[in-house]
C-alpha positions, 0 to 999 in steps of 0.5 A: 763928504764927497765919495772916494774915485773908487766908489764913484768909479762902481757908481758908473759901473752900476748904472752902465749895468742897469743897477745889476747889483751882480753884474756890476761887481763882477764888472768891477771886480768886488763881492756883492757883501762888499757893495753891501758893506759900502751901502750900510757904512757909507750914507753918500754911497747909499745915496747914489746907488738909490739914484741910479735905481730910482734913474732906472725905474723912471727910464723902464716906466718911460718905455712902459708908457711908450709901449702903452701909447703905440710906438713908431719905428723909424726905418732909414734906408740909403740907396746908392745909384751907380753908373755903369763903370761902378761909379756912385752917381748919386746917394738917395735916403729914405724914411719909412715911419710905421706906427705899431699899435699899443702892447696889450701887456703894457696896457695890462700892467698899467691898468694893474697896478694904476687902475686899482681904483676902477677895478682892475685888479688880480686881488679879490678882497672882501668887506668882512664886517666883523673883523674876522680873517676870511684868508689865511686863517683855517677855520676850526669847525664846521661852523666857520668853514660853512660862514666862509663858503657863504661869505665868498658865494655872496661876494662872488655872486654880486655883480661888479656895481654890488661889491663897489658899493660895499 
């Protein structure tokens, strides 16, 4: 089924508006229940909005990476040379590339949330082998808060190579 103009007419208000759900029915006009509404009912619609964010997440990744490597700033200047009586005798361009290093905060999220495997990581987890919950559970007796308190003074005392091999 191909979309109605009106809803292709909202897809293209969307993207303009970097998938803002907020802005781009403002934009256009409609309640966000309605872009809802029509991402519910609608399988063809559900299916672009899905692009444009997919379209969206793949341009900021893109920059991420571009913020990551270092990026290299452009600057075009054009001097104009006149004459005496004010006249331009001759126009002049130049082009100044200055390279700026990488973004310490790119390179931060990146190895986040791609380098879990080497260990960069904000998580602590722990290797329980008896099942138990170590978090989110609170322990009952005295019993339990001392098997906790060991169970973590173990695994923050062991070196990076320690817990790897656990």
């Amino acid at each position: 089924m191909k979309l109605e103009k009106k809803y292709l007419d909202y897809i293209e208000i969307f993207q303009k508006s970097a998938g803002n759900i907020s802005e781009a029915c403002r934009n256009y006009g409609i309640s966000r229940m309605t872009h809802y509404e029509w991402y519910k009912t609608i399988p063809e619609f559900k299916e672009a909005i899905d692009a444009v964010k997919e379209s969206w997440i793949d341009f900021c990744e893109t920059q991420l990476y571009k913020l990551a490597k270092g990026i290299v700033l452009h600057d075009t200047r054009r001097v104009q040379v006149m004459n005496s009586k004010g006249n331009v005798i001759r126009s002049i361009t130049t082009t100044h590339d200055q390279q700026q290093p990488p973004n310490p905060t790119a390179l931060i999220f990146i190895l986040k949330t791609l380098g879990k495997s080497r260990g960069f990581i904000d998580t602590v987890y722990i290797n329980n082998t008896d099942k138990e919950h170590v978090f989110g559970v609170l322990p009952k007796n005295e019993e339990q808060i001392n098997k906790y308190q060991d169970l973590l003074l173990e695994f923050t005392t062991k070196s990076p190579d320690d817990v790897s091999k656990n």
